[in-house]
C-alpha positions in Angstrom: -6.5 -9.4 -22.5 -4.7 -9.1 -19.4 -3.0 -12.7 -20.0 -1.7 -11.1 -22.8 -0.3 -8.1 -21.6 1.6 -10.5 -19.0 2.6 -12.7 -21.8 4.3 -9.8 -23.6 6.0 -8.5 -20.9 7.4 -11.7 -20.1 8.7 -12.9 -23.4 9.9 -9.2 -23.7 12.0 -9.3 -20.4 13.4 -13.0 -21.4 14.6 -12.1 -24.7 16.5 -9.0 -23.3 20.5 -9.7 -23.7 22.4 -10.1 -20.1 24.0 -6.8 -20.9 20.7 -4.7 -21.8 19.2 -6.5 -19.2 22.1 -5.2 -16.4 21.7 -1.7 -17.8 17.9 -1.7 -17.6 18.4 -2.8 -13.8 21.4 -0.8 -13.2 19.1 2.6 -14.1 16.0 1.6 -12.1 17.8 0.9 -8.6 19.8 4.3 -9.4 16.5 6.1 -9.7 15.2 3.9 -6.8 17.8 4.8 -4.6 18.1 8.6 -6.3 14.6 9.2 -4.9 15.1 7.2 -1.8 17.5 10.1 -1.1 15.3 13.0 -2.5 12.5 11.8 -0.1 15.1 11.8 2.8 16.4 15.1 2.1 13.0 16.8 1.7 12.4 15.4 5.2 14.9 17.7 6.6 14.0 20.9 4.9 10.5 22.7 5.1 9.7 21.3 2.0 6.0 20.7 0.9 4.3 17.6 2.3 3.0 16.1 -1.9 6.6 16.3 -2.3 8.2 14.3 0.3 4.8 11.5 -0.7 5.7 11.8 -4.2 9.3 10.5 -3.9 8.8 8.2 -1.3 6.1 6.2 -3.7 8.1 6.8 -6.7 11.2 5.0 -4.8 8.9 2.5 -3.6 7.6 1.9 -7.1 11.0 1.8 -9.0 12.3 -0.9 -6.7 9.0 -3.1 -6.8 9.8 -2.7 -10.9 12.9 -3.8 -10.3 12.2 -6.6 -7.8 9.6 -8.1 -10.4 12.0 -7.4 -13.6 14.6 -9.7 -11.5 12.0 -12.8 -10.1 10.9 -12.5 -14.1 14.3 -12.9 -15.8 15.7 -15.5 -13.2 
């Protein structure tokens, strides 16, 4: 089951044109880096401590998808 979940994704990811391919990766390190700079900002305000966790992993998360998106494709 899993081998096929992998296999999908794969072939799914290669058979992406170059240009929807650079859009895909173009909105994932904006997010990355959008809540790279949420997470920072929340560190300077009194802002509530699930918060400033929240962004920091979903940063994290975005740029590990778009680290593996990349090793896939190339």
């Amino acid at each position: 089951m899993f081998d096929r979940v992998v296999n999908v994704a794969y072939n799914f990811v290669r058979e992406l044109s170059t240009t929807t391919f650079c859009i895909i990766m173009a909105i994932l390190i904006t997010l990355g880096f959008y809540y790279l700079a949420r997470f920072l900002k929340a560190n300077k305000k009194e802002a509530p401590k699930l918060a400033k966790v929240s962004y920091l992993l979903m940063s994290v998360l975005i740029i590990v998808v778009f680290v593996v998106l990349t090793n896939i494709r190339y």
